[in-house]
N, C-alpha and C positions, 0 to 999 in steps of 0.2 A: 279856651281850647281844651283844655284839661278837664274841663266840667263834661265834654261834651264825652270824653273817652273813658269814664270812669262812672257818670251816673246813667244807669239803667232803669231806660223810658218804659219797662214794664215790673212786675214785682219778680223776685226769682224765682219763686215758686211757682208764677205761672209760665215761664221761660222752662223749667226743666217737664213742667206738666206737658207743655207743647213739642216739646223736644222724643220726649218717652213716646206720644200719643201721635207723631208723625214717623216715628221709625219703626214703631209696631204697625202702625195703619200699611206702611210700604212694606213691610215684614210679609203681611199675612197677604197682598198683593200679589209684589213678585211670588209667591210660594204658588197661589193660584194661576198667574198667569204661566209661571214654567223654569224649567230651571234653564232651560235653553239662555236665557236673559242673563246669566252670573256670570258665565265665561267665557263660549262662546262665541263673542259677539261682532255680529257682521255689522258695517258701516247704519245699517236701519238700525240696530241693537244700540246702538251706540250715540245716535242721534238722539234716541229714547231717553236713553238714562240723561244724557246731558239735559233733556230740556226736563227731565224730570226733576233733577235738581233744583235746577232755579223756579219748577214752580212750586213746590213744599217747604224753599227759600221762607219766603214769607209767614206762612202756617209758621216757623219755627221761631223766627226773630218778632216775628209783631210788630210792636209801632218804635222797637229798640234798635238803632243802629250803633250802641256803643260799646268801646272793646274789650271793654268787661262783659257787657251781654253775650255777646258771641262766644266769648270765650267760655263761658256758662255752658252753653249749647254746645261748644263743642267737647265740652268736658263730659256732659250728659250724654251725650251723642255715644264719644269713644266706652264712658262706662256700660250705658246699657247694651251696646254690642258685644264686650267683652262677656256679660253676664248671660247673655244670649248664646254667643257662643259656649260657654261653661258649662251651662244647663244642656247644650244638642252633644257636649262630649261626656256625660253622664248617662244617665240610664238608658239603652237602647229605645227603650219607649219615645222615651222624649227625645233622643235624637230625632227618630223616622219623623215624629210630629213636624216639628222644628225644621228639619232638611228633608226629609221627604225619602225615598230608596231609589235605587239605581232602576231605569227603567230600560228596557232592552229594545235596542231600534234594528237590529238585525243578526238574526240564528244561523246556524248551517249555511252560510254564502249567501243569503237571502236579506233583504230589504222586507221590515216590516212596516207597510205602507199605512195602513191603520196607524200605527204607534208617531209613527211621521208625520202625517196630517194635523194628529190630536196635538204633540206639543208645536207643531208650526216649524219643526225643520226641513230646509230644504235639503234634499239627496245630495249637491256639491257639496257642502257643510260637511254633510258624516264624510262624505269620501275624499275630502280634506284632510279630514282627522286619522283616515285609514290611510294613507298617503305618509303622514308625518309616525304614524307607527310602525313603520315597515312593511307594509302591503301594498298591492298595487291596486286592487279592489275589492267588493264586499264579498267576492267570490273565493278570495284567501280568506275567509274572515269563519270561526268559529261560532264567535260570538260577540257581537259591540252595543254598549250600553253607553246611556247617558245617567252620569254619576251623582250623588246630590248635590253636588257642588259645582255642576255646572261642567266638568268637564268629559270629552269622552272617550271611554276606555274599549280598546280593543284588542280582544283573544285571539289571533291567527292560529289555523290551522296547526298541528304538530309540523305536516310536511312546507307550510310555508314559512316557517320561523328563519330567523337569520343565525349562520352558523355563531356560537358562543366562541372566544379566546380557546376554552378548553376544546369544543371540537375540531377546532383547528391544530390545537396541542397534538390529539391525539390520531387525526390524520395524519401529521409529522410523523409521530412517530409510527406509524402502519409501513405508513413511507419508506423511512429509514430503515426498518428492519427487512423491506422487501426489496432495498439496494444491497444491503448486505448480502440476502440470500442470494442474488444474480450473481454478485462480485465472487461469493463461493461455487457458485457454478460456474463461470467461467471462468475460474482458477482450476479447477477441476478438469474442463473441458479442453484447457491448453497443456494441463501436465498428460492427459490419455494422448495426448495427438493431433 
């Protein structure tokens, strides 16, 4: 039993060679198929990655099912992501490569249908997202873009924004100084008579 958790049925070298050479392969994939895929993800999206997994499962571990191999792989795994990410938080060059830039799915209250088609989102999806940002539709919307990282950001109108704490502060106090000014008019207006 112990033999079986502890000797690995392939060499290490070629367990982190498969490891590197399956997360790069799905690296430059996903980047190709969209960023729509990273965050997000509708119940298709999510079907995907799951069976994605389990089938580059294999590619990774090989003919090794034991708990030191895995654990290889997934040592491998977390370092070269972390170094991936490293590099996309470095020079902006290599960021854009790596994550790719914000792509704009609709300007001035408008739906860019082009821009939609090409990465495969569907219109409920953004306006899902315009929904959870404070807007009711793309028609309050400035400007909404899909970010590299999958998620998406939207710029509402000036006039459709939600009041701040401070504007609210500062109606208060508009407020209160315009009860003041009454209270002194109609002090005024009961000492004349």
């Amino acid at each position: 039993m112990w033999d079986d958790l502890v000797t690995v049925g392939v060499p290490l070298a070629d367990k982190i060679v498969r490891t590197v050479t399956v997360y790069l392969a799905l690296l430059v994939l996903l980047r190709l198929v969209g960023k729509r895929d990273l965050a997000q993800l509708n119940s298709f999206d999510l079907v995907v990655m799951l069976l994605l997994s389990n089938v580059v499962q294999n590619a990774i571990i090989g003919e090794d099912n034991s708990l030191l191999g895995g654990l290889v792989g997934a040592v491998t795994l977390l370092a070269v992501n972390w170094l991936v990410a490293w590099l996309a938080a470095g020079p902006a060059v290599l960021g854009r490569i790596l994550e790719g830039q914000p792509v704009v799915l609709a300007s001035d209250g408008r739906y860019r249908w082009s821009t939609l088609r090409r990465l495969g989102l569907r219109r409920a999806d953004v306006a899902v997202a315009i929904r959870k940002q404070g807007g009711s539709g793309v028609s309050e919307t400035r400007r909404v873009s899909l970010e590299p990282g999958g998620t998406v950001l939207v710029e509402l109108r000036p006039g459709e924004l939600n009041a701040t704490r401070n504007d609210l502060a500062a109606i208060q106090t508009r407020l209160d100084a315009i009860e003041r000014q009454l209270a002194a008019l109609l002090a005024r207006r009961e000492e004349n008579g």
